[in-house]
C-alpha positions in Angstrom: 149.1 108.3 189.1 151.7 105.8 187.4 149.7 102.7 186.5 145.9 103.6 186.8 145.6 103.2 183.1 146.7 100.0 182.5 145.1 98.7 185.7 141.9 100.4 184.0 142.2 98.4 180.9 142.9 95.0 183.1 139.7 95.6 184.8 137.7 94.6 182.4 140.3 91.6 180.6 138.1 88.8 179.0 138.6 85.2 180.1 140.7 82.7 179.5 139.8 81.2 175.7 141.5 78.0 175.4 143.6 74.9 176.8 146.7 74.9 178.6 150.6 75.2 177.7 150.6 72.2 179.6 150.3 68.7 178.8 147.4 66.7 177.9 144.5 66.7 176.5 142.1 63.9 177.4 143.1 62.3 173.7 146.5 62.4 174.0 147.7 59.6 175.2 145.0 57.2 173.4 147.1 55.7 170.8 150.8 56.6 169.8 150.7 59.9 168.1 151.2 60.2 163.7 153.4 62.7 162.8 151.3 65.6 161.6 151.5 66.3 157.9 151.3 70.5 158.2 151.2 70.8 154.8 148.6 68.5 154.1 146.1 70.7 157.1 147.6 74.0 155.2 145.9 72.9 152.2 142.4 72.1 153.6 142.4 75.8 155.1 141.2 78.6 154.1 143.0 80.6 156.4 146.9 80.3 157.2 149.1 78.3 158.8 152.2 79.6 160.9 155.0 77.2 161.4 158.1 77.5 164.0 160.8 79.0 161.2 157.7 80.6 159.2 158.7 84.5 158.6 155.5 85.5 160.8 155.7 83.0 163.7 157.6 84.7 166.0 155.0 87.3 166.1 152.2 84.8 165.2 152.9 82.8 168.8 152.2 85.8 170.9 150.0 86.5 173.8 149.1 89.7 175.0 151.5 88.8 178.4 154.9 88.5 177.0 155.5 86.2 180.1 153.8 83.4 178.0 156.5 83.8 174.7 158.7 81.0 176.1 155.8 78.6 174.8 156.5 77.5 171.7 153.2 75.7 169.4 153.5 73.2 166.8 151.2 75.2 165.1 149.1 78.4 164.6 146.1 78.1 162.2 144.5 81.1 161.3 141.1 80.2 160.8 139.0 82.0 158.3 135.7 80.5 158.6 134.0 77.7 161.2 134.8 75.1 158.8 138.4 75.9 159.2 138.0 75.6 162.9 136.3 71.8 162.1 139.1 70.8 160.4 141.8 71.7 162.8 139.8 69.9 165.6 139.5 67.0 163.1 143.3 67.0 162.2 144.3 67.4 165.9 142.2 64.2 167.0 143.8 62.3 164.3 147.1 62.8 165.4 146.5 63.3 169.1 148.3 67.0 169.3 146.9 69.3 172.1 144.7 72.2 171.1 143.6 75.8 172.2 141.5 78.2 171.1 143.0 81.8 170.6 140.6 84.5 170.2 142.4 88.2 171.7 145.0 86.0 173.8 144.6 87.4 176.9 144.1 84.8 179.7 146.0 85.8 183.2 146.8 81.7 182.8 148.6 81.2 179.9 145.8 79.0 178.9 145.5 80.6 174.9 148.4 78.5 173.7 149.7 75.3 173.9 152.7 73.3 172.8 150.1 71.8 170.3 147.8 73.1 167.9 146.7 76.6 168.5 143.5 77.6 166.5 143.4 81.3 165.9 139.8 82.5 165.4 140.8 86.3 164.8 140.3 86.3 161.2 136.7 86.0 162.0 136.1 89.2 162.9 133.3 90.5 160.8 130.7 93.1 162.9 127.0 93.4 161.2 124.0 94.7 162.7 120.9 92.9 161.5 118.0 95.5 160.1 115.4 96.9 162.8 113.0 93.9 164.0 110.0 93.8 166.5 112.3 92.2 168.9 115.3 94.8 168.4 118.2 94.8 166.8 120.6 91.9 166.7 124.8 92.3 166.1 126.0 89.1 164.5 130.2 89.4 165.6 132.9 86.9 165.0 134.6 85.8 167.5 138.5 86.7 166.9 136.5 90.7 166.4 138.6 93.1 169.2 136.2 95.1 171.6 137.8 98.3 170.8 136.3 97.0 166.7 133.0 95.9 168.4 132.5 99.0 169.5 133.0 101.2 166.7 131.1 98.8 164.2 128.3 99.2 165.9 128.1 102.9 167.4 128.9 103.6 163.6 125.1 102.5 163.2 123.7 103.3 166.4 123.9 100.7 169.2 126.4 98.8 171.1 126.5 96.0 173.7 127.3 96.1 177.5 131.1 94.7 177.6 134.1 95.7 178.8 137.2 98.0 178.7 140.5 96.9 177.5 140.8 97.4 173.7 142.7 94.1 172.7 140.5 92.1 174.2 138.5 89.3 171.9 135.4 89.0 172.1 134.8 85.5 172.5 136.6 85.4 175.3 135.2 88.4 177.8 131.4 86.7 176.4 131.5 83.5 177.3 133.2 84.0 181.0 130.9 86.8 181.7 131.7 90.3 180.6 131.7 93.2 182.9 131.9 96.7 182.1 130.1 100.3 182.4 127.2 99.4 181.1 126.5 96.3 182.8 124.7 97.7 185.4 121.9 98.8 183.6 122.4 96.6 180.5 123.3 93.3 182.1 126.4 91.3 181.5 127.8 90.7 177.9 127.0 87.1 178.1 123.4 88.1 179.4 123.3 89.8 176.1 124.2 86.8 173.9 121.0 85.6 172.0 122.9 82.9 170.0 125.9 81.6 169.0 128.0 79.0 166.4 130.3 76.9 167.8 132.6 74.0 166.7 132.3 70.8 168.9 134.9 68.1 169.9 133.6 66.0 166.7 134.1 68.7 164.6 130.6 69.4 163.8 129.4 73.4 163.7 126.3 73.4 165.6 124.1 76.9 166.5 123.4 77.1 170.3 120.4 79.0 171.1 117.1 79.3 173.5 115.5 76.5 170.6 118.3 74.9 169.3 120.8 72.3 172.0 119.7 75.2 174.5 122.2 73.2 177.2 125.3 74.5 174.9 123.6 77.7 174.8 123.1 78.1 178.8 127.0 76.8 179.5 128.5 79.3 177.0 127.1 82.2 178.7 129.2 82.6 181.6 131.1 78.7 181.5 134.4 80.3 180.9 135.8 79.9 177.6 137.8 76.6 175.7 135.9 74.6 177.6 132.6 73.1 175.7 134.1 73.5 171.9 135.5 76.8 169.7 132.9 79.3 169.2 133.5 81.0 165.8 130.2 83.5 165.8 127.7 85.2 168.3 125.0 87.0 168.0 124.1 89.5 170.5 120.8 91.9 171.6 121.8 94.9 171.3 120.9 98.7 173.0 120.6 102.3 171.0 123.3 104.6 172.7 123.4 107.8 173.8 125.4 110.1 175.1 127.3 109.7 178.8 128.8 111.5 181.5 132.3 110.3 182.5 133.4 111.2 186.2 137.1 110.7 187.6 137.7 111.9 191.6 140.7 111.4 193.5 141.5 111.9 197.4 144.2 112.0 199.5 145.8 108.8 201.0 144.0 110.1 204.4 140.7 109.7 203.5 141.0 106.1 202.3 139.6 104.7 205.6 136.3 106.7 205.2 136.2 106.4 201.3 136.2 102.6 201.1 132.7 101.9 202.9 131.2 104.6 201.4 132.0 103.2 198.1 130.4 100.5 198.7 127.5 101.7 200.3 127.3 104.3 197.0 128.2 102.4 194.2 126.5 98.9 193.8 122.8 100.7 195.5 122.9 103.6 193.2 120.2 103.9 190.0 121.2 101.6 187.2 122.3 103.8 185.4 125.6 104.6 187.4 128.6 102.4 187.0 131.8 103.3 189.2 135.3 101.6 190.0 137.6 102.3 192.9 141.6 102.5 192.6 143.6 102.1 195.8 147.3 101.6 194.5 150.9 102.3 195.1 152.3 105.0 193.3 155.7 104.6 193.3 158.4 107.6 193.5 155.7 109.6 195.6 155.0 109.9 199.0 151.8 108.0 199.5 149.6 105.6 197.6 147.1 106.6 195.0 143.2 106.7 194.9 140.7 107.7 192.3 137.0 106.9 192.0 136.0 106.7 188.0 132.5 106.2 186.7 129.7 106.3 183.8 126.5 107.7 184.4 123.9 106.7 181.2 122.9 110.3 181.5 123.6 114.5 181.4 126.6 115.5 183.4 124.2 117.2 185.8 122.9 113.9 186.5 126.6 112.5 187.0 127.7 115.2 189.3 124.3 114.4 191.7 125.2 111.4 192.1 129.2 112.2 193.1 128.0 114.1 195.5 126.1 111.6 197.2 129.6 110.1 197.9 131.5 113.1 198.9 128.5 113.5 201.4 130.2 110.3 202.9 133.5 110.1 202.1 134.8 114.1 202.2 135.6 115.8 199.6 138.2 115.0 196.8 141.3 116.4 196.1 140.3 116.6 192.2 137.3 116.1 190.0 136.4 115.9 186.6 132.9 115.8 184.8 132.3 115.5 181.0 129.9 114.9 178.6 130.9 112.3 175.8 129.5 110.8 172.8 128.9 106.9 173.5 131.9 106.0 171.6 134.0 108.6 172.7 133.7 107.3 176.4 134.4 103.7 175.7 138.0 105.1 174.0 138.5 107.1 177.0 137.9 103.8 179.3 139.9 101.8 177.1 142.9 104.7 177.5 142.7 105.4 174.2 141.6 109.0 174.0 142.6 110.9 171.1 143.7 107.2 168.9 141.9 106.0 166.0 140.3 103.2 166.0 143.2 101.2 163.9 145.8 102.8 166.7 143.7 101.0 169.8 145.6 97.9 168.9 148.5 96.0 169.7 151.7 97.5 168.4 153.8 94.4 165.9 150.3 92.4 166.3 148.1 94.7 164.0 149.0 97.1 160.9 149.3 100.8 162.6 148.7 99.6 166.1 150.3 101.5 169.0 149.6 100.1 172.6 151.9 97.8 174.4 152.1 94.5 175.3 152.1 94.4 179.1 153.4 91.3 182.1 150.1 91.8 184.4 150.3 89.8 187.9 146.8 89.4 189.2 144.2 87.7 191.6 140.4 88.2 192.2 137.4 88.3 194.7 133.8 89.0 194.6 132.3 90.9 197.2 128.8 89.9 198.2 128.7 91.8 201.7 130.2 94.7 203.1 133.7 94.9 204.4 134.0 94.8 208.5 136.5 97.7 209.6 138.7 94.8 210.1 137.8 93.7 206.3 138.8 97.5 205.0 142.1 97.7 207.4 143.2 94.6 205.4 142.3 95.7 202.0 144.5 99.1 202.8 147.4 97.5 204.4 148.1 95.8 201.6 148.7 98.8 199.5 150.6 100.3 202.3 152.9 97.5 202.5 153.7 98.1 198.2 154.2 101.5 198.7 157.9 101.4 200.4 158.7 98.4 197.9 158.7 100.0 194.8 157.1 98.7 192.1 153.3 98.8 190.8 150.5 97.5 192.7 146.7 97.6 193.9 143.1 96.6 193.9 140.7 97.7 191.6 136.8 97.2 192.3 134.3 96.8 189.9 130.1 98.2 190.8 127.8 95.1 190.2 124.1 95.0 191.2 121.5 96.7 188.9 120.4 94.3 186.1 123.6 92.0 186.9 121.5 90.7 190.0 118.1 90.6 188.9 118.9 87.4 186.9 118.8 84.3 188.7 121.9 82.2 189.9 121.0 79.2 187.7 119.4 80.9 185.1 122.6 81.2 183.2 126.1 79.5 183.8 127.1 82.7 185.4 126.4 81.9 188.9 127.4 85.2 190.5 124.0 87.2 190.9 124.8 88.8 194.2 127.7 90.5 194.4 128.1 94.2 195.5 131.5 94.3 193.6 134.7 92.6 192.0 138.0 92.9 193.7 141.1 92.7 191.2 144.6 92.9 192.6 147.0 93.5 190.0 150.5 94.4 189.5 151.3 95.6 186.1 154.8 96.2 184.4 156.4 97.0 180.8 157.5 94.2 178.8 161.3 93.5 179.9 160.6 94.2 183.6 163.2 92.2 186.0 161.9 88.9 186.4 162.9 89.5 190.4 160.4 92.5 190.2 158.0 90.5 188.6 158.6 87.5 191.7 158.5 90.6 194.3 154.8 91.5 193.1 153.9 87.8 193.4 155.0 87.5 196.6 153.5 90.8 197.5 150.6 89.7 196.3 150.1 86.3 197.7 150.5 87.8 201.1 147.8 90.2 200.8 145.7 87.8 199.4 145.8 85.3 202.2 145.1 88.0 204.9 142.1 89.1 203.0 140.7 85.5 203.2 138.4 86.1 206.4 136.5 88.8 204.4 136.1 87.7 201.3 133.3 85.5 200.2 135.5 82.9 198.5 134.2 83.6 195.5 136.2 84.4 192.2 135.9 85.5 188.6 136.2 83.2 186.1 137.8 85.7 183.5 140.3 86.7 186.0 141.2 83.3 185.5 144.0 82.1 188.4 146.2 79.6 188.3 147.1 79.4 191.5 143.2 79.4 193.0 142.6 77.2 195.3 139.3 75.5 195.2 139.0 77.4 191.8 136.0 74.9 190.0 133.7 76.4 192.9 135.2 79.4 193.3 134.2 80.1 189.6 130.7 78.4 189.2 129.5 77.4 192.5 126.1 75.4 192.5 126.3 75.6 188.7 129.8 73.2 188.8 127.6 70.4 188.8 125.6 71.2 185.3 129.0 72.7 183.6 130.1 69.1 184.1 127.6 66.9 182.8 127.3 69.6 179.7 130.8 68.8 179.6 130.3 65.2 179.3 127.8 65.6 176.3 129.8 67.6 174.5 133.2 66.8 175.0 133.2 63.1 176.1 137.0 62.8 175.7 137.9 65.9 177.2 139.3 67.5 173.9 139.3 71.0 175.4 141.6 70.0 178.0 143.8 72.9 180.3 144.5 73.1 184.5 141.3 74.5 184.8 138.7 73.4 182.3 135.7 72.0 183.5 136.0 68.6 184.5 134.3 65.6 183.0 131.7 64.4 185.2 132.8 61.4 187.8 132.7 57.9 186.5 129.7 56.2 187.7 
């Protein structure tokens, strides 16, 4: 298997956290625009400021997809604190410069940086877990803090929260677009989890957002997609007392794939809450025939986790290989984040991060969300695909995700997260090394594209909103569905002017 690892890691990707490298924020064109005195905005902060010809910026500008270098910002502040974050919003209102907010920089859009003002929140990064209460125990965790950090602040004590895999990922980002991940299922999704949050508005005032306290906020940041209502700079989340796992990985032969995608579905999303499984089908290029492997989490012994495996080989025939082990809580979330055997400083980005070592990576990707079961024409589609990679080349598949469990027993509108039905997530991704050919980095899109549009009759139309997509069609329903309608007119409260401005923020509610 070439590419299961980093197609492991972009499962669980947070959302997009910020405007647009495009133009315009609803300010911009208000009045003619000052020229911005940097020096004067370096003073006020506390943080840093990172200038084009600064020593840092060529490093400072970068996302986690090297496709998004060419974009250049006027400015990176490093924000240290929320009234850092005020004062950039203030400063870029005054002289009518675009903003995003840039948390772990990983939007498939682009949409953490602009040719504007980015404002960096990774400084704030702090992870504390408040002291035992009647009501449990709370994590308080900035929002620049990477999940890989997130995790080992908190198992450290004890506890953790349900999120998801990838390492790099901020926080802020995966929370407020969702959040799914291995322990989802029985845990709910990490923005179910959020029990409060600080967040910097369009008029530059710091506000809390809670059940009590503008409770509207509070609703739209848990699952409204990120950069869209203001910058949060803190949450605080519930948080669960861990325990040791069972980690499972299966593969089969390129034969059985026809049997072994129904039965996946008919395994995974109806199993005890306490299973979580994904399901590769990719290309493998240089070998004969395309890849599969079934990977899971069982909150439980490793007795428990082979029972339930067998309950798909039943259906599905048995595997080619399979693996069962036992793991500390922590030790399994570095294995699902590929980073078994690294430290906790070496789960970072390489050049981003003092004594980090993973790579940067160009990821191509699309989404669905499967509410119902595929038709045998459904899973003939889903495999052709992968069939017609395999004699191109180059990397490529799908990647599904187990929902149901505790992800479905809350209510449509009870949060912004509107999708509480789902059997599973579909991600289609094509990953490559930083440098790849730009015409192999076309040839997956094309790819891509293709398969997508024959797999629109089975699909529900639905789509992630932190697999955010540029190219989505009918992407503002796709994302929020019924719950569009009360995004927009929190939207229009809190961001009158449409500050937080990219190709797919929430739009302002229609002029009366």
């Amino acid at each position: 298997m070439l590419q299961l690892g980093a197609m492991g890691a972009v499962a669980a990707v947070g959302a997009a956290y910020g405007p647009s490298t495009g133009a315009g924020s609803g300010f911009a064109a208000a009045a003619p625009r000052p020229k911005p005195n940097w020096a004067k905005l370096a003073h006020q902060l506390s943080g840093r400021l990172s200038l084009p010809g600064s020593p840092g910026y060529p490093i400072d500008l970068e996302l986690y997809n090297p496709l998004f270098d060419t974009v250049h910002p006027a400015a990176i502040a490093f924000c240290a604190s929320a009234t850092d974050v005020a004062r950039c919003i203030t400063f870029a209102r005054d002289t009518a410069l675009p903003i995003t907010a840039r948390s772990g920089g990983h939007s498939y859009g682009g949409y953490s940086t602009t040719a504007g003002l980015v404002i960096d929140v990774s400084l704030m990064s702090r992870v504390t877990l408040a002291a035992a209460a009647r009501a449990g125990r709370v994590a308080t965790v900035g929002a620049g803090a990477r999940l890989i950090d997130v995790y080992s602040g908190l198992e450290q004590q004890g506890f953790s929260i349900p999120a998801g895999s990838c390492p790099t990922v901020g926080i802020a980002g995966l929370a407020l677009g969702g959040g799914i991940g291995v322990m989802d299922r029985l845990r709910g999704l990490t923005s179910d989890n959020i029990v409060g949050l600080e967040i910097v508005t369009a008029a530059g005032e710091i506000v809390t957002a809670d059940a009590a306290n503008n409770a509207d906020l509070y609703w739209a940041c848990r699952g409204g997609g990120g950069g869209n209502f203001g910058v949060v700079t803190e949450f605080r989340f519930s948080t669960f007392p861990v325990t040791e796992t069972a980690l499972f990985f299966a593969t089969w032969p390129w034969e059985a794939a026809r049997q072994l995608l129904p039965a996946w579905l008919a395994w995974a999303p109806q199993g005890p809450d306490e299973l979580w499984s994904n399901c590769v089908f990719e290309a493998d290029p240089g070998a004969a025939n395309p890849y599969i492997q079934v990977a899971g989490v069982w909150a439980g012994s490793g007795a428990g986790a082979q029972a339930q495996l067998n309950k798909l080989i039943a259906v599905a025939g048995p595997p080619s290989s399979q693996e069962i082990g036992q793991n500390a809580f922590e030790d399994a979330m570095y294995i699902e984040a590929g980073c078994r055997g690294l430290s906790e400083t070496a789960c970072h980005l390489s050049g981003q991060y003092p004594g980090g070592t993973l790579p940067r990576t160009i990821t191509v990707a699309k989404s669905d969300i499967l509410n119902d079961h595929l038709s045998d024409a459904g899973v003939e589609a889903v495999l052709a695909g992968i069939e017609r990679r395999q004699p191109e080349g180059g990397p490529g598949g799908i990647v599904l995700d187990s929902w149901g469990g505790a992800i479905n027993r809350v209510a449509p509108g009870a949060t912004a997260f509107e999708h509480r039905k789902a059997l599973a997530s579909a991600q289609y991704a094509a990953v490559f090394s930083q440098g790849a050919p730009p015409e192999d980095i076309e040839g997956a899109r094309n790819w891509m594209s293709h398969w997508y549009a024959t797999l629109r009759p089975y699909m529900s139309g639905e789509a992630y909103q932190n697999y955010i997509d540029p190219k989505l069609a009918n992407w503002e329903h796709a994302y929020y569905g019924a719950n569009l309608t009360r995004l927009r007119q929190v939207k229009g409260k809190w961001d009158p002017d449409d500050v937080f401005h990219f190709a797919q923020s929430i739009p302002l509610p229609a002029k009366k």
